[in-house]
N, CA, C and O atoms as CSV, one atom per row, in Angstrom:
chain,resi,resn,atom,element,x,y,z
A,1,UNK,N,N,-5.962,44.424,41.990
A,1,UNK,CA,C,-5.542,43.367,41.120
A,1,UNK,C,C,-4.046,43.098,41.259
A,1,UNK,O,O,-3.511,42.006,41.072
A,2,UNK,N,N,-3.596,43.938,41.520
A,2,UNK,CA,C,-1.711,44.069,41.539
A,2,UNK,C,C,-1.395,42.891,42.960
A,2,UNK,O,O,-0.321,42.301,43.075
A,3,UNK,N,N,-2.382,42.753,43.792
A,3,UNK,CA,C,-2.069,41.770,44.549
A,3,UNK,C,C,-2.247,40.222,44.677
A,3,UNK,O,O,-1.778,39.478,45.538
A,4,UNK,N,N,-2.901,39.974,43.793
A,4,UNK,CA,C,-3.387,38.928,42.812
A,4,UNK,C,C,-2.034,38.544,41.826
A,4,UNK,O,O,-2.369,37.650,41.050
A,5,UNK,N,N,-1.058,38.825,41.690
A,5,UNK,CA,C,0.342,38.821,40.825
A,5,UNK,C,C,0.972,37.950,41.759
A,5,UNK,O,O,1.374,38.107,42.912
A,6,UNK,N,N,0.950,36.714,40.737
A,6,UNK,CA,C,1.863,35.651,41.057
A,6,UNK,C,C,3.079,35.074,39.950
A,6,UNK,O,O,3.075,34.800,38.750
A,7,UNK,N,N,4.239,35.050,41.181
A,7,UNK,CA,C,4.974,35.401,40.299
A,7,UNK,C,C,6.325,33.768,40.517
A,7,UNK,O,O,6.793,33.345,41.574
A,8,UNK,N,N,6.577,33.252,39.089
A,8,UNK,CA,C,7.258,31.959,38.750
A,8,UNK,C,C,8.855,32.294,38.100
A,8,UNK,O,O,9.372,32.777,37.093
A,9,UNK,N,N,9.235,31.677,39.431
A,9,UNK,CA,C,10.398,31.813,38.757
A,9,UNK,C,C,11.211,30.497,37.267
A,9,UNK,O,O,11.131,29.283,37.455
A,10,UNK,N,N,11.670,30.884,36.391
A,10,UNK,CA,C,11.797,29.609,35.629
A,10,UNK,C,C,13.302,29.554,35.444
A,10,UNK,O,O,14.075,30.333,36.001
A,11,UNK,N,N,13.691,28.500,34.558
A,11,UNK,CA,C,15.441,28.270,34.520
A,11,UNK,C,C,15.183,29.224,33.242
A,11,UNK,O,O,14.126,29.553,32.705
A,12,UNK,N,N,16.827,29.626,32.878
A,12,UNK,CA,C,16.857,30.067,31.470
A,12,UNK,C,C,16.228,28.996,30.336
A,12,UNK,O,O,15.337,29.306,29.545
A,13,UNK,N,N,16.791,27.831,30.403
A,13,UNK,CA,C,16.630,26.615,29.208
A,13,UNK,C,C,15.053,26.750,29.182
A,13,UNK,O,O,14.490,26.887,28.095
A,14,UNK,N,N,14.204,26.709,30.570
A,14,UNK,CA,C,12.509,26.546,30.666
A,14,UNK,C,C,11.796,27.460,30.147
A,14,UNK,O,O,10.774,27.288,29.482
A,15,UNK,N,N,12.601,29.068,30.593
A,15,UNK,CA,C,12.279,30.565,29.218
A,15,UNK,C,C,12.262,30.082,28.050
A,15,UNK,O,O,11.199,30.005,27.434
A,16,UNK,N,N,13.380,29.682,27.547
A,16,UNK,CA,C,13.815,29.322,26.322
A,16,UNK,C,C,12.724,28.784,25.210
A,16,UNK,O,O,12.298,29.116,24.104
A,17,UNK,N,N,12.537,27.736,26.203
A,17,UNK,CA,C,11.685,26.628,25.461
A,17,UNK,C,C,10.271,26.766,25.540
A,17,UNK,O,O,9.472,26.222,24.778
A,18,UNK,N,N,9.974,27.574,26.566
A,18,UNK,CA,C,8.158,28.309,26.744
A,18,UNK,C,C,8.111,28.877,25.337
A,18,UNK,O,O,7.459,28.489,24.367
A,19,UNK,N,N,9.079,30.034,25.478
A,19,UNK,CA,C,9.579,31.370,23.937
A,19,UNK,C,C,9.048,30.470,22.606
A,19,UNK,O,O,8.130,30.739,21.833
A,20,UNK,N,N,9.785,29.528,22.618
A,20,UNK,CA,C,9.842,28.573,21.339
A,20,UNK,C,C,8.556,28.044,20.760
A,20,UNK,O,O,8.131,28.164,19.611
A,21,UNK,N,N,7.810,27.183,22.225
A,21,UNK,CA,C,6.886,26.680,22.167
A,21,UNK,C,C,5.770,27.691,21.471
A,21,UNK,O,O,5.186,27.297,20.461
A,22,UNK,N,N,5.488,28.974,22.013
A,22,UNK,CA,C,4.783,29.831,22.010
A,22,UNK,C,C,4.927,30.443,20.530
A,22,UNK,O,O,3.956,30.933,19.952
A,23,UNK,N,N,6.198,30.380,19.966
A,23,UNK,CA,C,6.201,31.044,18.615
A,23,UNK,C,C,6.136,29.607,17.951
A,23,UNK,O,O,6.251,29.838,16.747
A,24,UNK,N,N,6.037,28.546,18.090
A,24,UNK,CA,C,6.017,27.158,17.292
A,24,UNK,C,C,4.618,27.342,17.308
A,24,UNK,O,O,4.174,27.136,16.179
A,25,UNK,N,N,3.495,27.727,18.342
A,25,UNK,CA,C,2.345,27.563,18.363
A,25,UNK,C,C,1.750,28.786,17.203
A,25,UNK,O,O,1.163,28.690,16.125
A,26,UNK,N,N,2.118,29.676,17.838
A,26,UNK,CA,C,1.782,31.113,16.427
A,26,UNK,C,C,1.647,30.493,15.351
A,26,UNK,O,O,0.621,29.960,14.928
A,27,UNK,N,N,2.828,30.546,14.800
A,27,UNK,CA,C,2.927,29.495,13.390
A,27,UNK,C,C,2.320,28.480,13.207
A,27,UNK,O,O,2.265,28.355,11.984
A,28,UNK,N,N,1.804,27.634,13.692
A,28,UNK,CA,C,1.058,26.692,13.241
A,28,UNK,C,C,-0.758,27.193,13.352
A,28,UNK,O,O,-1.640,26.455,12.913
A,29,UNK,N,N,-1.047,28.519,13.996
A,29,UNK,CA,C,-2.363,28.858,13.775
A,29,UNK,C,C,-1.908,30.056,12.633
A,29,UNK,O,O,-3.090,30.356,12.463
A,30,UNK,N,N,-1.495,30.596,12.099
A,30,UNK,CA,C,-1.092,31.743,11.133
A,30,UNK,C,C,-1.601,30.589,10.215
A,30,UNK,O,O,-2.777,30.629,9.853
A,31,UNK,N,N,-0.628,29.349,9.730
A,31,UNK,CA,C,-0.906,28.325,8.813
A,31,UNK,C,C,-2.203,27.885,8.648
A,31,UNK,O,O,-2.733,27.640,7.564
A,32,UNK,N,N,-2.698,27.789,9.722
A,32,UNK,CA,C,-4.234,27.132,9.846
A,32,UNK,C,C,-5.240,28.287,9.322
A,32,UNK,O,O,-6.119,28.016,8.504
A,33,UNK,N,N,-5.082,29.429,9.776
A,33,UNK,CA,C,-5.160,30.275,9.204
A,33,UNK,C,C,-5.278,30.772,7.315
A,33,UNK,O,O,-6.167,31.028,6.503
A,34,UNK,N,N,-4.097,30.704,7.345
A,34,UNK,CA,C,-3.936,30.527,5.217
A,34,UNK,C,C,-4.411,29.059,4.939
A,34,UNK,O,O,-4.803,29.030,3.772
A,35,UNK,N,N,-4.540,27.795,5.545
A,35,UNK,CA,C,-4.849,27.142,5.146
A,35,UNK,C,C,-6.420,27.503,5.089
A,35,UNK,O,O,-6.748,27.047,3.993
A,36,UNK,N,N,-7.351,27.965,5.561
A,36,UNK,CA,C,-8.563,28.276,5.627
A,36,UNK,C,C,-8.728,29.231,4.831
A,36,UNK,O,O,-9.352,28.885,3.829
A,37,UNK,N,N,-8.444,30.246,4.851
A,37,UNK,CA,C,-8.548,31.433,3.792
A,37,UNK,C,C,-8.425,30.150,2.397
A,37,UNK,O,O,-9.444,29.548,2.057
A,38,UNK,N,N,-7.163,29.896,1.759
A,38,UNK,CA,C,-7.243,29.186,0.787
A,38,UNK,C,C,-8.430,28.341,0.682
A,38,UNK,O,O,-9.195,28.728,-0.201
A,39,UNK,N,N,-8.715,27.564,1.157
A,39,UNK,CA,C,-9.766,26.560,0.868
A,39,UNK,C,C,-11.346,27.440,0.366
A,39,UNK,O,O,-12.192,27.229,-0.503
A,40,UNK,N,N,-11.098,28.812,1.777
A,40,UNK,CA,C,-13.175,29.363,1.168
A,40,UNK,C,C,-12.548,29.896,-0.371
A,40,UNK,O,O,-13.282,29.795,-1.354
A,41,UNK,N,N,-11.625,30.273,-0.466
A,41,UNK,CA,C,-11.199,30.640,-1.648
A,41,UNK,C,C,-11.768,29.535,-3.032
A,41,UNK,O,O,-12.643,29.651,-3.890
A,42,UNK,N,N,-10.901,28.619,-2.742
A,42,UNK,CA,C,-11.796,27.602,-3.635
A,42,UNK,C,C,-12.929,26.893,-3.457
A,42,UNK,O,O,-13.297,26.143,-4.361
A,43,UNK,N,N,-13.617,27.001,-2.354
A,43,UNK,CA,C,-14.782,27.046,-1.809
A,43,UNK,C,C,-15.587,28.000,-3.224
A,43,UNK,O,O,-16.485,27.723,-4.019
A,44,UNK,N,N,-14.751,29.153,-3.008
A,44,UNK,CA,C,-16.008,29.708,-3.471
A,44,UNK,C,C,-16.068,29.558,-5.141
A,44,UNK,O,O,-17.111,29.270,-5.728
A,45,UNK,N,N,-14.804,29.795,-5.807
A,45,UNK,CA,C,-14.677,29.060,-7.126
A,45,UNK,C,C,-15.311,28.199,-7.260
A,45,UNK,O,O,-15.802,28.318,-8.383
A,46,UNK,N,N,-15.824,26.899,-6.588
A,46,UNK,CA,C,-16.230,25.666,-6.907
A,46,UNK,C,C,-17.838,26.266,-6.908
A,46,UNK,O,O,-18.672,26.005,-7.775
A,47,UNK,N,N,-17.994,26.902,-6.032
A,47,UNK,CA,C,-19.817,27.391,-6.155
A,47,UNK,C,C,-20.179,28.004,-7.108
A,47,UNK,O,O,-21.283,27.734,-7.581
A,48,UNK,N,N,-19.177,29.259,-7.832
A,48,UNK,CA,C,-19.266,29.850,-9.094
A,48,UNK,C,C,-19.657,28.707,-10.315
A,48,UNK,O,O,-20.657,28.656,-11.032
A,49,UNK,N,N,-18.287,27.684,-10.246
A,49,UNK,CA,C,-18.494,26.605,-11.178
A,49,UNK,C,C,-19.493,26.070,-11.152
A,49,UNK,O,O,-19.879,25.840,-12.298
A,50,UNK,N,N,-20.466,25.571,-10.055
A,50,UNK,CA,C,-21.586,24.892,-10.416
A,50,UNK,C,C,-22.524,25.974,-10.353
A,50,UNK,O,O,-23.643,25.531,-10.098
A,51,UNK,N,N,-22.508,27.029,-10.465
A,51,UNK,CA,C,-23.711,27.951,-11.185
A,51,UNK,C,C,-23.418,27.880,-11.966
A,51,UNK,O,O,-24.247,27.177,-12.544
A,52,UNK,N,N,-22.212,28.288,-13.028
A,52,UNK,CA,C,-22.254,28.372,-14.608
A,52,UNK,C,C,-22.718,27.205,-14.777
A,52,UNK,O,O,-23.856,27.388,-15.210
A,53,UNK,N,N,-22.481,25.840,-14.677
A,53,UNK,CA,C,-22.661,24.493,-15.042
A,53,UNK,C,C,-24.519,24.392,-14.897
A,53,UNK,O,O,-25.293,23.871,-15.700
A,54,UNK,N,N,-24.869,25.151,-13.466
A,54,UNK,CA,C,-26.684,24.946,-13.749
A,54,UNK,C,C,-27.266,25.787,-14.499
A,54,UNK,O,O,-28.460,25.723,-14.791
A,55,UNK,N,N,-26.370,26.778,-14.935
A,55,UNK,CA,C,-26.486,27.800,-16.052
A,55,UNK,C,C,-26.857,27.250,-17.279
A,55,UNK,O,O,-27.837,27.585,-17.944
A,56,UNK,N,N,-25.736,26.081,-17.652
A,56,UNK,CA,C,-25.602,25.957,-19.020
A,56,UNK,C,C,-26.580,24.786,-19.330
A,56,UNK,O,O,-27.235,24.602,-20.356
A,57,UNK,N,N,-26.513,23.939,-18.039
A,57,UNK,CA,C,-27.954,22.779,-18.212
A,57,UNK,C,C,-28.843,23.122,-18.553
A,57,UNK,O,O,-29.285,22.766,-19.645
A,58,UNK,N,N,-29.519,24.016,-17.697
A,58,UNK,CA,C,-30.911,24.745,-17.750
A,58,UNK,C,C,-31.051,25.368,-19.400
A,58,UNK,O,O,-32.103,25.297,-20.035
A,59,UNK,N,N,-29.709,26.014,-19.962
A,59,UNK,CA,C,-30.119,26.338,-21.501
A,59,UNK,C,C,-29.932,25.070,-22.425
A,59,UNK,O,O,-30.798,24.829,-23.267
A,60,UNK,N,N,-28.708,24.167,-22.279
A,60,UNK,CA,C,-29.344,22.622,-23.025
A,60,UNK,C,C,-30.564,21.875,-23.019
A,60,UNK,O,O,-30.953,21.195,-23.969
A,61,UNK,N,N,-31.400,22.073,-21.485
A,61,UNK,CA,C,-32.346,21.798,-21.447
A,61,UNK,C,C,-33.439,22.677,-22.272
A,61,UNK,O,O,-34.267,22.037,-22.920
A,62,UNK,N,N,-33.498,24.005,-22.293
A,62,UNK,CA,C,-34.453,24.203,-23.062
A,62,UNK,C,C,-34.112,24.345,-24.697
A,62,UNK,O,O,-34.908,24.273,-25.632
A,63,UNK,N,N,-32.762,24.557,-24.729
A,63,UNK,CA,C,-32.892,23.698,-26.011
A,63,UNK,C,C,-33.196,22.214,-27.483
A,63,UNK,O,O,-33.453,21.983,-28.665
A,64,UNK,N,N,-32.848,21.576,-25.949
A,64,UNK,CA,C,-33.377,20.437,-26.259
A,64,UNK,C,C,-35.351,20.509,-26.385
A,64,UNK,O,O,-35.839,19.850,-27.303
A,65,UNK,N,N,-35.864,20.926,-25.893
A,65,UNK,CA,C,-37.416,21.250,-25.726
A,65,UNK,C,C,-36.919,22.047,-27.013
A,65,UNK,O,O,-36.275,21.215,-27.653
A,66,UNK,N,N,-36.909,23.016,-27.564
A,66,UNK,CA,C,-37.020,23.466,-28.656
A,66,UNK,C,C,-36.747,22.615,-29.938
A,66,UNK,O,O,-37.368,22.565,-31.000
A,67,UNK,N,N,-35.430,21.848,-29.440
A,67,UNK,CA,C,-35.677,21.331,-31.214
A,67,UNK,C,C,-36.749,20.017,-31.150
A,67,UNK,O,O,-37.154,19.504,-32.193
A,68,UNK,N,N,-37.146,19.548,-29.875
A,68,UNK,CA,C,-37.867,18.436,-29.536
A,68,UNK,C,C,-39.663,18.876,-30.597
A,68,UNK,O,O,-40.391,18.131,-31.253
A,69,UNK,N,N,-39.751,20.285,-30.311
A,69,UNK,CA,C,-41.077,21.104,-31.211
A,69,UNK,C,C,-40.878,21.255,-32.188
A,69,UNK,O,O,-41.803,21.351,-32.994
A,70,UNK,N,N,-39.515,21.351,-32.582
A,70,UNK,CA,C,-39.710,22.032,-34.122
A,70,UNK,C,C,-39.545,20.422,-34.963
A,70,UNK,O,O,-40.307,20.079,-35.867
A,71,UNK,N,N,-38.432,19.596,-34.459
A,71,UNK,CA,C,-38.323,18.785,-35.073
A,71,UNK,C,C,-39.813,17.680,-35.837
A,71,UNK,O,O,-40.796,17.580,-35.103
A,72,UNK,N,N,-39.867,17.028,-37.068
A,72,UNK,CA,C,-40.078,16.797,-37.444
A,72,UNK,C,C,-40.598,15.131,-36.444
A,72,UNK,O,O,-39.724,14.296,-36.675
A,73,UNK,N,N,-41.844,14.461,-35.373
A,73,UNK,CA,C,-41.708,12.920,-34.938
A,73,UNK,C,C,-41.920,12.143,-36.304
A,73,UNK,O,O,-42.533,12.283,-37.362
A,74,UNK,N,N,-40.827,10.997,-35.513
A,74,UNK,CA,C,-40.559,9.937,-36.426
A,74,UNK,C,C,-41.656,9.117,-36.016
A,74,UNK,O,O,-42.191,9.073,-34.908
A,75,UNK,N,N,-42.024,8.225,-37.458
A,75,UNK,CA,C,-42.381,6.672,-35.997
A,75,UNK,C,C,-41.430,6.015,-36.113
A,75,UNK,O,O,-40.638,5.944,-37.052
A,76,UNK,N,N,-41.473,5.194,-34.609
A,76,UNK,CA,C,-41.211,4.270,-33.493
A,76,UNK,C,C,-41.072,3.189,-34.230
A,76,UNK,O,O,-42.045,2.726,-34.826
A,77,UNK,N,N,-39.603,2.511,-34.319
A,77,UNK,CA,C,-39.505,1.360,-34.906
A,77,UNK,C,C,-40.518,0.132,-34.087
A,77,UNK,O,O,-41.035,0.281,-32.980
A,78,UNK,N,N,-40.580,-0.585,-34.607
A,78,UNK,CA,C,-41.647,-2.059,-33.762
A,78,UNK,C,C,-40.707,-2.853,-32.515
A,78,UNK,O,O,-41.175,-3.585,-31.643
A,79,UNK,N,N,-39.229,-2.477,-32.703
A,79,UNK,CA,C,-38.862,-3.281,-31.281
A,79,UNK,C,C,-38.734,-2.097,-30.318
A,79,UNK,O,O,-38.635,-2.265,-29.102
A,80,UNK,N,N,-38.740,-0.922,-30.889
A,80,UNK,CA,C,-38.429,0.292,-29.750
A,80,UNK,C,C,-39.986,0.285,-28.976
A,80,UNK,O,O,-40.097,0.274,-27.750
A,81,UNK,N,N,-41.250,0.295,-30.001
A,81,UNK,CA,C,-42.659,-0.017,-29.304
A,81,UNK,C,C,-42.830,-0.581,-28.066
A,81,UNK,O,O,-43.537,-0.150,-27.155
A,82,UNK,N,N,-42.017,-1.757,-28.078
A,82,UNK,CA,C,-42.420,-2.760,-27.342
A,82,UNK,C,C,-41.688,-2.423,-25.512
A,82,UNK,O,O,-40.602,-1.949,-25.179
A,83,UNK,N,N,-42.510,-2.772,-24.929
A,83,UNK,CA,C,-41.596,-1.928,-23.595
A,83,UNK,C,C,-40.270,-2.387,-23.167
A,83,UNK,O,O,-39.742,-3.363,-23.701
A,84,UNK,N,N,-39.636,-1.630,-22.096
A,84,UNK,CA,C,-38.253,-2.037,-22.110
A,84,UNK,C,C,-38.223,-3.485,-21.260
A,84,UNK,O,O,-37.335,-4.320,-21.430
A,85,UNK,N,N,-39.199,-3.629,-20.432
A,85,UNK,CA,C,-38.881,-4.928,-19.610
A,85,UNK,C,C,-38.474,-6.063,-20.816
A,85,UNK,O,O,-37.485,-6.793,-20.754
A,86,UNK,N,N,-39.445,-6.041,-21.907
A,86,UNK,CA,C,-39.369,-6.672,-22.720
A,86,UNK,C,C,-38.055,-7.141,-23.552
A,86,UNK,O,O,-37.595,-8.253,-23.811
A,87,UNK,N,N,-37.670,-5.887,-23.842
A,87,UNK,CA,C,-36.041,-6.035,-24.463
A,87,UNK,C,C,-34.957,-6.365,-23.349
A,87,UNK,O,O,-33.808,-6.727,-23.601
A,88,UNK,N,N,-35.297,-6.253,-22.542
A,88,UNK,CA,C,-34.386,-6.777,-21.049
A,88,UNK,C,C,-34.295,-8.106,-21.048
A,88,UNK,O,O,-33.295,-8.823,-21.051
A,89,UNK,N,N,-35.964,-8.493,-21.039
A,89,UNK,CA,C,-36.353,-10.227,-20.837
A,89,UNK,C,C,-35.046,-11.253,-21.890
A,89,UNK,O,O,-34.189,-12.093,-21.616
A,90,UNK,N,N,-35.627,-10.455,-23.380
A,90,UNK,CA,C,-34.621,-10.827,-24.528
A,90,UNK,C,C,-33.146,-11.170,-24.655
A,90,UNK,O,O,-32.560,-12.182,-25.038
A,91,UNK,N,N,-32.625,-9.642,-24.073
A,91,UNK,CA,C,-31.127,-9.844,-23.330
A,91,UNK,C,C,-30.650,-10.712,-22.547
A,91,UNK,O,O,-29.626,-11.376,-22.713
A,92,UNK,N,N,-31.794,-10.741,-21.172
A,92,UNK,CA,C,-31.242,-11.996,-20.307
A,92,UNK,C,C,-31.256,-13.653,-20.754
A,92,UNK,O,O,-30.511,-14.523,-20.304
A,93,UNK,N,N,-32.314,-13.814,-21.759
A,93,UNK,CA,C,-32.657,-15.222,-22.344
A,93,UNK,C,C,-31.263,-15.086,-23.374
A,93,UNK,O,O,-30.569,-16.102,-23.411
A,94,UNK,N,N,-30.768,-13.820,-24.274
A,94,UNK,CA,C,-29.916,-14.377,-25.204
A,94,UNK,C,C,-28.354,-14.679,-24.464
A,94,UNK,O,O,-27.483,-15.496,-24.767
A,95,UNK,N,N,-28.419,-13.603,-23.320
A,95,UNK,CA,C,-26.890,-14.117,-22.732
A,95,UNK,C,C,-27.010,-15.336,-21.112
A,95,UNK,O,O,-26.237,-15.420,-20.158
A,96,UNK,N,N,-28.363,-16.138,-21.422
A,96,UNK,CA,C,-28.196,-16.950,-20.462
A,96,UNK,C,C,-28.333,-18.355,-21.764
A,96,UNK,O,O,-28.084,-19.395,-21.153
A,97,UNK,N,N,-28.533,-18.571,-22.771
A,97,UNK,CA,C,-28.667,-18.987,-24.459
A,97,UNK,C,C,-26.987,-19.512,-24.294
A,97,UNK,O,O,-26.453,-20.596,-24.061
A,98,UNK,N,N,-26.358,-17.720,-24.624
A,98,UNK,CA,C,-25.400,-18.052,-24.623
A,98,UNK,C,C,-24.193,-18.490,-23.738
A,98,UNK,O,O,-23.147,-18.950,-24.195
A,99,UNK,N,N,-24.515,-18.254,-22.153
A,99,UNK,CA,C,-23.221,-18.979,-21.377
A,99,UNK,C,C,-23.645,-20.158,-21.240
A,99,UNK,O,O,-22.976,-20.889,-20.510
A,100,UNK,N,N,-24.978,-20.762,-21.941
A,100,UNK,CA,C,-24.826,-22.458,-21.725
A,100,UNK,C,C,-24.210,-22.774,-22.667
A,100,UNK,O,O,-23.598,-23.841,-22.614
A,101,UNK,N,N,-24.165,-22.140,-23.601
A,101,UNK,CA,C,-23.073,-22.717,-25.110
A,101,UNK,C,C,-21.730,-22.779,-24.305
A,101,UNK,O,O,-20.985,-23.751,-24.433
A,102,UNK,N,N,-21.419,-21.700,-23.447
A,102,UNK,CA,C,-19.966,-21.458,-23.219
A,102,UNK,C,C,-19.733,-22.614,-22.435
A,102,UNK,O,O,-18.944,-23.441,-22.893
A,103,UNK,N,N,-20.309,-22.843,-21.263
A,103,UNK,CA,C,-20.433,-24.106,-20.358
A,103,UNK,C,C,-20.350,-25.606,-21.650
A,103,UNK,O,O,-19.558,-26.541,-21.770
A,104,UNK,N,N,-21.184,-25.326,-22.165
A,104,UNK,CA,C,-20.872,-26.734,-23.392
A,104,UNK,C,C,-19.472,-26.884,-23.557
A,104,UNK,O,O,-18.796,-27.856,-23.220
A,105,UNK,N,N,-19.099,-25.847,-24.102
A,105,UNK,CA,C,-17.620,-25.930,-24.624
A,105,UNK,C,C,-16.856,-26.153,-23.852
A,105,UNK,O,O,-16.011,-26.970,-24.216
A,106,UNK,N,N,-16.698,-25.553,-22.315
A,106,UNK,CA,C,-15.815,-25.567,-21.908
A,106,UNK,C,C,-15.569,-27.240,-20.902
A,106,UNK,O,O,-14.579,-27.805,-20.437
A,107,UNK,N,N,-17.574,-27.652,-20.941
A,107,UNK,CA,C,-17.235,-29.064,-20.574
A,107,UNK,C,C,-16.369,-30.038,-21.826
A,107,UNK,O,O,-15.532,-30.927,-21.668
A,108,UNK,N,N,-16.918,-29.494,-23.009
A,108,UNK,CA,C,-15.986,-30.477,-24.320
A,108,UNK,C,C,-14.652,-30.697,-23.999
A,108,UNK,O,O,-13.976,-31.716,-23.858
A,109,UNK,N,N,-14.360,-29.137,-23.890
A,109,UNK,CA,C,-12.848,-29.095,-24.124
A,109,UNK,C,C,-12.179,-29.992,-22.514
A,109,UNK,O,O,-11.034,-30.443,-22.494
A,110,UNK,N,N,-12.920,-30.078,-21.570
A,110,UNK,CA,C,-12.319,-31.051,-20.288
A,110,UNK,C,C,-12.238,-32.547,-20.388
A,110,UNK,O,O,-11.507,-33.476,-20.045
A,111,UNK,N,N,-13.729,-32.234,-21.242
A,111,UNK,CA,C,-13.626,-33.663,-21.342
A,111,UNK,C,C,-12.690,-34.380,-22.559
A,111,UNK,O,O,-12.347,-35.560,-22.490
A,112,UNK,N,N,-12.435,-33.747,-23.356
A,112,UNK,CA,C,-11.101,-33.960,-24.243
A,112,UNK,C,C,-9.580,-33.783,-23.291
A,112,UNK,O,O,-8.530,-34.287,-23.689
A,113,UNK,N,N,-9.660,-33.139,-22.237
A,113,UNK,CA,C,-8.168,-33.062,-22.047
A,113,UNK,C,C,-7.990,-34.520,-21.161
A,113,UNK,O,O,-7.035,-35.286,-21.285
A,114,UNK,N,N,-9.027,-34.686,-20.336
A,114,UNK,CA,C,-8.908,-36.051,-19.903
A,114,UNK,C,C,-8.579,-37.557,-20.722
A,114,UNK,O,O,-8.019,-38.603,-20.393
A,115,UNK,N,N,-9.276,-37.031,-22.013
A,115,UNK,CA,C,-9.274,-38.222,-22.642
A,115,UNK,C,C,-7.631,-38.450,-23.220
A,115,UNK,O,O,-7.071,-39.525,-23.432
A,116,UNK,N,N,-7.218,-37.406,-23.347
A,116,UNK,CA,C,-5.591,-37.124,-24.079
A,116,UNK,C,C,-4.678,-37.832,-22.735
A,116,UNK,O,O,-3.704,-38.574,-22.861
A,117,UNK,N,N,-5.335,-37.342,-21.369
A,117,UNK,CA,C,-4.530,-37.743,-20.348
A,117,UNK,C,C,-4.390,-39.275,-20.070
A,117,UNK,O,O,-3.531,-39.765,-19.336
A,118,UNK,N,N,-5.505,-40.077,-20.866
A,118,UNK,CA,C,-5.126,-41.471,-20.026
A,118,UNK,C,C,-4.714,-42.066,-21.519
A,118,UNK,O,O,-4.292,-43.217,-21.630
């Protein structure tokens, strides 16, 4: 293997700046480095957090089922009965009701500013 040794000669300034390069490069994988460590770090905090969080659903949820049994059913007012398309239909007829009122007005009020104009 020793004859296989090839050997470069360089300027001082070209040492110099290999040296540099080479410890500029270190440092920026050391960083990449802590930058990674940090992140599984909160990586892993964030996975903890959403277990406690499916933790605490899962017991709202069966609490909710519990007081859903014990509680006392109401009846159903007569517009809650009626299905939701229904109360939708209502909504869209009262706010399409009402932007023709708005359209009314807002033709009045044009057609008044014209009339002021001549």
């Amino acid at each position: 293997m020793v004859e296989n040794l090839i050997h470069i000669k360089l300027e001082y300034e070209e040492a110099i700046q290999s040296k540099k390069d080479v410890l500029y490069s270190e440092q920026n994988v050391i960083r990449i480095a802590k930058i990674i460590k940090r992140y599984q770090l909160i990586r892993m905090e964030e996975l903890k957090i959403k277990i406690n969080l499916q933790k605490a659903l899962r017991e709202i949820i069966t609490n909710i089922k519990t007081l859903e049994k014990t509680l006392p059913q109401i009846e159903m007012p007569k517009i809650l009965q009626h299905g939701k398309e229904e109360v939708i239909e209502n909504m869209q007829t009262a706010n399409k009701i009402e932007s023709l009122g708005l359209d009314r007005q807002l033709e009045e009020i044009q057609r008044k500013l014209k009339d002021l104009e001549r």
